[in-house]
C-alpha positions in Angstrom: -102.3 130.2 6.0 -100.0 127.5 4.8 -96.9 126.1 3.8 -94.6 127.7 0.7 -91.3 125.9 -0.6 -88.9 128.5 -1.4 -87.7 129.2 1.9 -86.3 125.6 2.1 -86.1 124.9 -1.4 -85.7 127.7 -3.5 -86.1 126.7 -6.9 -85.4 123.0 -6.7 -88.7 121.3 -4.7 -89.3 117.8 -6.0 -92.8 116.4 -5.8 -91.9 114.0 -3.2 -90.9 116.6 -1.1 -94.2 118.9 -1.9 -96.3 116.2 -0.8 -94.4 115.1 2.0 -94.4 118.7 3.6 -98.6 118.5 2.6 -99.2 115.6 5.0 -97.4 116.9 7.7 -99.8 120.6 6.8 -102.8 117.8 7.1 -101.8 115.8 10.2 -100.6 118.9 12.2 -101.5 122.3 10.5 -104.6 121.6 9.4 -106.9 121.4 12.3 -105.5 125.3 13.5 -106.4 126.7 10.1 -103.3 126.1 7.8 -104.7 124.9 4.4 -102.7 125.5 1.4 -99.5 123.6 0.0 -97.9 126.4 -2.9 -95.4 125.1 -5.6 -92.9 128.4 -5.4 -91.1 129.3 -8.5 -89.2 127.5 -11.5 -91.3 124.3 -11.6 -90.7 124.3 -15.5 -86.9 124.2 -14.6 -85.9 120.3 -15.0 -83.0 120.7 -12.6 -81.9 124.2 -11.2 -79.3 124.5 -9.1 -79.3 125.6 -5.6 -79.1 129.4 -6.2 -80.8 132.5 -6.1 -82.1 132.7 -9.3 -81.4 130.3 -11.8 -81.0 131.7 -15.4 -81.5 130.0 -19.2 -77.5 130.2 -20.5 -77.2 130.9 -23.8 -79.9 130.2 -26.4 -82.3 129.5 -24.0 -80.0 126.5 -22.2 -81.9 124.2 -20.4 -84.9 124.4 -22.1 -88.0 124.7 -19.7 -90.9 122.4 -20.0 -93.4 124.3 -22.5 -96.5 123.4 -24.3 -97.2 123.6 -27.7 -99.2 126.9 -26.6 -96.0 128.3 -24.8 -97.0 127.6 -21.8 -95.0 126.3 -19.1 -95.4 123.7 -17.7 -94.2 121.4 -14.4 -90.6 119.6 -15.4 -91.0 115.9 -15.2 -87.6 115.4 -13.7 -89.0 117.2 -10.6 -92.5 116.4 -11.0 -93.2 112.4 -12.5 -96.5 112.7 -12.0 -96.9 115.8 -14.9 -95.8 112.9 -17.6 -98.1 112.8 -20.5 -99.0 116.7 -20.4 -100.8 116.2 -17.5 -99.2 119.1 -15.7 -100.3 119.7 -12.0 -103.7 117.9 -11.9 -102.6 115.0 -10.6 -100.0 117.0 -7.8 -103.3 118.9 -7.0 -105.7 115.9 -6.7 -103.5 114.2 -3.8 -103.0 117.8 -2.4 -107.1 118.2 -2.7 -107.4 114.5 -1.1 -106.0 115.5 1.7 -108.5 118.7 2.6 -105.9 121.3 1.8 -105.6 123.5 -1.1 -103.3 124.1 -4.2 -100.9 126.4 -4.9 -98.3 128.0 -7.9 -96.1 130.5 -8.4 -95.5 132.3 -11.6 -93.2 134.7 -13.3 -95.1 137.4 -15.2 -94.7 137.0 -18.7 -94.2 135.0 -21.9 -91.3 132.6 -21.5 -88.1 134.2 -23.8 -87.7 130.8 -25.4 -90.6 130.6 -27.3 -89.7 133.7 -29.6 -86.6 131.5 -30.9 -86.9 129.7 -33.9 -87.8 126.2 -34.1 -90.3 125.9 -31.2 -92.9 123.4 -32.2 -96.3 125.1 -31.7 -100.0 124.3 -33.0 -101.4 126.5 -35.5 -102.6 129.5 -33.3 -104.3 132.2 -34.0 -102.0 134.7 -32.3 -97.9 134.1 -33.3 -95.7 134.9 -30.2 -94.2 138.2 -31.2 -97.8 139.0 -30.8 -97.8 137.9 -27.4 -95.2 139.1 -26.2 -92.9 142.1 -25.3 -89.3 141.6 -25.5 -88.5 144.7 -24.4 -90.2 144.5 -20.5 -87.6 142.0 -19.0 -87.7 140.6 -15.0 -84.2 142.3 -13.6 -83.3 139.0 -11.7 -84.3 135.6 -13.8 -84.5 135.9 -17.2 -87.0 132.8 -18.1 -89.8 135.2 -19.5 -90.7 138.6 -21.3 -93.4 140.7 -20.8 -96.8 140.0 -22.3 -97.7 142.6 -24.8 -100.6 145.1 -23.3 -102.9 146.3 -24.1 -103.7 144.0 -27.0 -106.2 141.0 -27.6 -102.7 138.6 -28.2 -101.8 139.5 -24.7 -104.8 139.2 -23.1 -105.6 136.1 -24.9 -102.3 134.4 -23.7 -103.2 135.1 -20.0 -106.6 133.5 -20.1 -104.7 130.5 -22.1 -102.6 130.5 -19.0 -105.4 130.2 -16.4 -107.7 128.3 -18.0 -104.8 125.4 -17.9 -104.4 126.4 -13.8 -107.9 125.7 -14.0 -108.0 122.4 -15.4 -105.0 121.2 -13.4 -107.3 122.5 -9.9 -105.0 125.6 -8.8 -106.7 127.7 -5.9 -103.6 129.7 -5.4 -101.9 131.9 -7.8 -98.5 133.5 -6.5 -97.7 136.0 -9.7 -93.8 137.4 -9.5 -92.1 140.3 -11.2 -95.3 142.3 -10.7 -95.2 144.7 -7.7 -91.8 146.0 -7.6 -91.7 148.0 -10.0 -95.5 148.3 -10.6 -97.1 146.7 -13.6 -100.1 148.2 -13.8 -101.5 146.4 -16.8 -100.3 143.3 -16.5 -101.8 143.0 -12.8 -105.2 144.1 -14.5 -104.8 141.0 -17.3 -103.9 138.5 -14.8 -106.7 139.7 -12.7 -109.4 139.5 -15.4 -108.0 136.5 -16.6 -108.1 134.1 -13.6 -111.6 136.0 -12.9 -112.5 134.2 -16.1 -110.9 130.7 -16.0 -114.0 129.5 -14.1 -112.6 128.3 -10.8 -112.1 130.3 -8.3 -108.2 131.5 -7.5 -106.7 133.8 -4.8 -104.5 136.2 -6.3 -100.7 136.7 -4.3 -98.7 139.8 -6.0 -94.8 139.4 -5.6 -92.1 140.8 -5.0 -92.3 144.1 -2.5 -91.7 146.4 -1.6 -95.3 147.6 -3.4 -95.7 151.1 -2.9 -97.9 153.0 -0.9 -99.1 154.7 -3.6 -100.9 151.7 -5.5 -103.0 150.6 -2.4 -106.1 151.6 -4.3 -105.0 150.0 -7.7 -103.4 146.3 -6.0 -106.5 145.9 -3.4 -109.1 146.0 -6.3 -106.9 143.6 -8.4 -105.5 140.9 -5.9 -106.1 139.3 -2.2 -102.2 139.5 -1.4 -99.6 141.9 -1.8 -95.7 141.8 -0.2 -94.6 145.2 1.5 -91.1 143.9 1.6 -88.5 142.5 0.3 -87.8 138.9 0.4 -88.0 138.3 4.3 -85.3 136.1 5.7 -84.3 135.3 9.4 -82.6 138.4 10.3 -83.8 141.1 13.3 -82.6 143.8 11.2 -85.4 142.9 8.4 -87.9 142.0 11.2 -87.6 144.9 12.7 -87.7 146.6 9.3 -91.5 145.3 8.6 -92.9 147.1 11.9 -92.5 150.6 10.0 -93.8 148.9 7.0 -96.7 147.4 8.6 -97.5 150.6 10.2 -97.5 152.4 6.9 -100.0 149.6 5.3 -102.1 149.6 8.7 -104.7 151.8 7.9 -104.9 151.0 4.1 -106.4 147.2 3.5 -109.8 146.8 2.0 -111.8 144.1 2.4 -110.6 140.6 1.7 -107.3 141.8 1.0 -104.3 141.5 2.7 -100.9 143.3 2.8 -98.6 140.7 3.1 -95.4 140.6 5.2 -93.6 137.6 3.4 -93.4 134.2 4.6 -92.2 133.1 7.9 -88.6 132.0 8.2 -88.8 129.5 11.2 -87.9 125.8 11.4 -85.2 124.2 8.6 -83.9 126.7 6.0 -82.0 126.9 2.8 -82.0 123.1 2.4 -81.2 123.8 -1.2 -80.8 127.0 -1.5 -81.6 130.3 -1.8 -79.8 131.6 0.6 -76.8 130.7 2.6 -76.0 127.2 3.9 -78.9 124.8 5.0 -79.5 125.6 8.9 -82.8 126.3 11.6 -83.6 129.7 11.6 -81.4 132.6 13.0 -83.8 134.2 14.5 -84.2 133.6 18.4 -87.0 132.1 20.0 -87.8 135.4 21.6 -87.6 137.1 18.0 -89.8 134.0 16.6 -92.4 135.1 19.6 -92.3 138.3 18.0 -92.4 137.9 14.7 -95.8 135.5 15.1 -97.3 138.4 17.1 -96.8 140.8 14.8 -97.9 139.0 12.0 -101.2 137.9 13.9 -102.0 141.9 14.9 -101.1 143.2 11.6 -103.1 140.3 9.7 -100.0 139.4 7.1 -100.8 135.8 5.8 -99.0 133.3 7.6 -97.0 130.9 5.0 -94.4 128.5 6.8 -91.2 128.5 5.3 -89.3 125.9 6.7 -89.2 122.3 5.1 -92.3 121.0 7.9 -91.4 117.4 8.2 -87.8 118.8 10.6 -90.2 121.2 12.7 -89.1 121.3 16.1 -91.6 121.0 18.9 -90.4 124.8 19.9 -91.5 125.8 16.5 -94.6 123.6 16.2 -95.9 125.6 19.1 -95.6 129.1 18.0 -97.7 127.9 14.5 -100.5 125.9 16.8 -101.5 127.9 19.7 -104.9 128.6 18.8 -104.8 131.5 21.1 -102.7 134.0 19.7 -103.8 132.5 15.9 -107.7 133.7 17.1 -105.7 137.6 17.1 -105.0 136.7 13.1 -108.4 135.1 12.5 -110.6 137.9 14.3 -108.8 140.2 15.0 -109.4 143.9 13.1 -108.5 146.9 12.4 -104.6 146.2 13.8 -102.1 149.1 14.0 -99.4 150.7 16.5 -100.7 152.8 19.5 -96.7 153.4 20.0 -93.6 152.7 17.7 -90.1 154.0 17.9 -86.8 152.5 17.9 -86.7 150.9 21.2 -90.6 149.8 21.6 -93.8 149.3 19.8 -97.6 148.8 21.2 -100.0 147.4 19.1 -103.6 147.1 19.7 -106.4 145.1 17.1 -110.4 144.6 18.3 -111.6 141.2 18.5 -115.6 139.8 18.8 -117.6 140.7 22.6 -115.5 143.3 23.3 -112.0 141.8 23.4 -108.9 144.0 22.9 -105.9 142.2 21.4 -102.2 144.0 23.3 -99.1 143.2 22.1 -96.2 144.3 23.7 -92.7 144.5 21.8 -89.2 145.5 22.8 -87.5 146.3 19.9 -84.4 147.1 21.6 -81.0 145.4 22.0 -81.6 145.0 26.1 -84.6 144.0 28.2 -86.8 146.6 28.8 -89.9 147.3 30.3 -92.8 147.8 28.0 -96.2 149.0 29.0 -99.5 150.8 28.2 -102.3 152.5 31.5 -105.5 151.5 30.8 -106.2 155.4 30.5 -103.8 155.0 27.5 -106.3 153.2 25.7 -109.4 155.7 26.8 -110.5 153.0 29.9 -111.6 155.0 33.2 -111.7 150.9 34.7 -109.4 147.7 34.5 -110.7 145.1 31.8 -112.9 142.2 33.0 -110.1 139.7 32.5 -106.4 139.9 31.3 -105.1 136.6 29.2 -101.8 136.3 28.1 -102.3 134.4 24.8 -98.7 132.9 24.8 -98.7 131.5 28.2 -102.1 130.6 27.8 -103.2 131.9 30.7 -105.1 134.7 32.9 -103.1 136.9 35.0 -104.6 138.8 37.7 -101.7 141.2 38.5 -102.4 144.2 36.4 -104.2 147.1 37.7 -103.5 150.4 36.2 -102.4 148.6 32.9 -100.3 146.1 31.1 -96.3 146.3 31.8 -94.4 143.6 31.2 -90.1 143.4 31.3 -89.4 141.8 28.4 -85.9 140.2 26.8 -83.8 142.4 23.9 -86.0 141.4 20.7 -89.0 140.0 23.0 -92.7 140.3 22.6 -95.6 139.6 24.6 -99.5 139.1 23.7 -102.8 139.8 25.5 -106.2 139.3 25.0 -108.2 142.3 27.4 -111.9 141.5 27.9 -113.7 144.7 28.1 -117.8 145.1 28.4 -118.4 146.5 24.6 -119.9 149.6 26.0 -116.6 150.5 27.5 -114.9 149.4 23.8 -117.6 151.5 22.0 -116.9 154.7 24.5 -112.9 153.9 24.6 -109.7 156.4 22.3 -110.0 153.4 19.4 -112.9 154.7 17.6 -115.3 152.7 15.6 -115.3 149.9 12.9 -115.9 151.6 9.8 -117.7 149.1 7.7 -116.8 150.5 4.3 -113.0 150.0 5.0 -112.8 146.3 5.7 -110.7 145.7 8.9 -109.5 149.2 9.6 -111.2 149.3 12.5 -109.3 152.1 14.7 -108.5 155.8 14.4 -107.3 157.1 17.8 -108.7 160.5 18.8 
């Protein structure tokens, strides 16, 4: 949980704007479980424009900031504080002071412009067509080459890379051009890598959609993984992730999570990346379902929007400690029902609670319901809480059905006794499967 800057900024964050968006994480986010503050990508740019993806012209025009090792390193333009070669340490020590943690993204790779000619570099022990491979090039930004793999260069030029992140007090790693498509070795060399930098890092793979078919492979190797593609404030994508997050549902492992992309809410595109600056598209009704889904299926929850212009509205759907207890306990979180038109989802929480969430995925309001028989009850739960509203309703008896608005979603907690949970259609924690807690019989 946290606060990322490309949805705001793209590529062109300034450290006055990182840190301002941290103390408004600190004052506000903080005490409801939001702790990290992650640099997104081209920090080594020293002034990108507001686009997409901002490429090197040609021979390698504007230089990115680069060590002697070829390795990149924050631009002082953006970041005044990296003067001197100190890179992010000191950006990360403010961050730190303020109880949150410290995040960057990277491109996976060697960056193109140290094969050229000229570059000064120390005498290593490993020359950079050793390091790299030209020939394994990112689609959509062309900053870096692929590290050459398997090889002792390569592997030696990712553990250069993380043992500076470690100096400079990184807890976050967001690695890009890694997922889609698939690099299988170069996942495995960032992973062993960070694993021996000596301070502890999570591990965020990027972009999606990853494929079903690595589950096994990216769980064992990193914490994060996107299912999608970039996710922007559209319904047609947001209704896109409920069959993606159905597909992933029964396929985490423990301590890992498949991750749905960042949440578009509050000021957008102040800079860039996409489309004219503006508050997010989606309606508050769409917001509502968004956060519900995201809190059922587990994704990580990274705030998009540039914090310090967060409406009240929005404020509230990333503080109600309520429907954030469904992402924190919550397990095992998959769809009882999904087609075009609806969804049901249903997760286990602690002492016999059942999360519900309701969704209507179609273009009209709609009633939306599950019978308590539905879920393998013979009796009506204990108590009935809608978690948005904060509040218990007694007015269900046979089961939960709510009319909700086109694109609307509502949230329950159902307090059950366990033994009625433990004899219920929702089956059993497995323990050697992490949070996949449910398989319907």
């Amino acid at each position: 949980m946290g606060w990322n800057s490309f949805d705001c900024f793209g590529s062109t964050v300034t450290e006055a704007e990182v840190l301002e968006n941290a103390r408004f994480v600190a004052e506000h986010l903080l005490p409801f479980g939001w702790d990290h503050v992650v640099v997104d990508y081209c920090w080594s740019h020293p002034n990108p424009p507001p686009s997409t993806n901002p490429n090197q012209l040609h021979e390698n025009q504007p230089y990115l900031h680069m060590d002697s090792d070829f390795r990149l390193l924050p631009a002082v333009e953006r970041f005044p504080s990296s003067a001197g070669g100190k890179g992010f340490a000191p950006l990360a020590e403010k961050i730190h002071a303020m109880g949150l943690k410290f995040g960057i993204h990277i491109m996976r790779g060697f960056p193109r412009q140290g094969l050229y000619p000229g570059y000064p570099a120390r005498n290593l022990k490993y020359r950079p067509k050793d390091m790299a491979n030209p020939m394994s090039e990112c689609p959509w930004l062309n900053h870096m080459v692929g590290v050459k793999l398997p090889s002792e260069a390569g592997q030696a030029y990712y553990n250069s890379l993380f043992e500076l992140y470690a100096s400079w007090g990184v807890d976050f790693v967001k690695a890009d051009d890694i997922t889609f498509p698939y690099r299988h070795e170069e996942i495995e060399a960032i992973d062993r890598a960070r694993k021996a930098c000596g301070r502890p890092m999570m591990l965020s793979l990027s972009p999606g959609p990853c494929e079903i078919e690595h589950a096994a492979h990216v769980s064992k190797h990193a914490e994060l993984w996107r299912i999608c593609a970039d996710f922007w404030d559209d319904w047609g994508k947001l209704k896109l992730v409920f069959n993606l997050a159905s597909q992933w549902a029964g396929l985490r492992s423990p301590g890992c999570w498949p991750d749905a992309d960042m949440l578009p809410l509050g000021r957008l595109s102040k800079r860039g990346p996409v489309g004219p600056e503006h508050d997010s598209f989606l309606s508050h009704d769409e917001q509502v379902t968004l956060m519900s889904l995201w809190c059922l299926f587990r994704s990580p929850l990274f705030m998009g929007g540039n914090l310090p212009e967060t409406s009240d509205e929005t404020l509230a759907l990333l503080t109600n400690p309520e429907v954030l207890a469904v992402h924190r306990d919550g397990k095992g979180g998959h769809p009882l029902h999904q087609d075009e038109n609806a969804a049901v989802w249903i997760s286990e929480g602690d002492g016999g609670v059942l999360y519900l969430g309701l969704f209507n995925l179609s273009d009209i309001p709609q009633e939306v319901g599950v019978d308590w028989d539905d879920l393998g009850f013979s009796t009506a739960p204990e108590t009935v809480r809608n978690l948005w509203e904060r509040e218990d309703s007694s007015r269900f008896s046979l089961g939960v059905h709510e009319t909700l608005p086109a694109h609307g979603a509502a949230l329950y907690s159902l307090q059950f006794d366990q033994q009625a949970i433990s004899a219920a259609r929702l089956g059993k924690v497995d323990p050697t499967k992490g949070d996949l807690a449910f398989q319907n019989t």
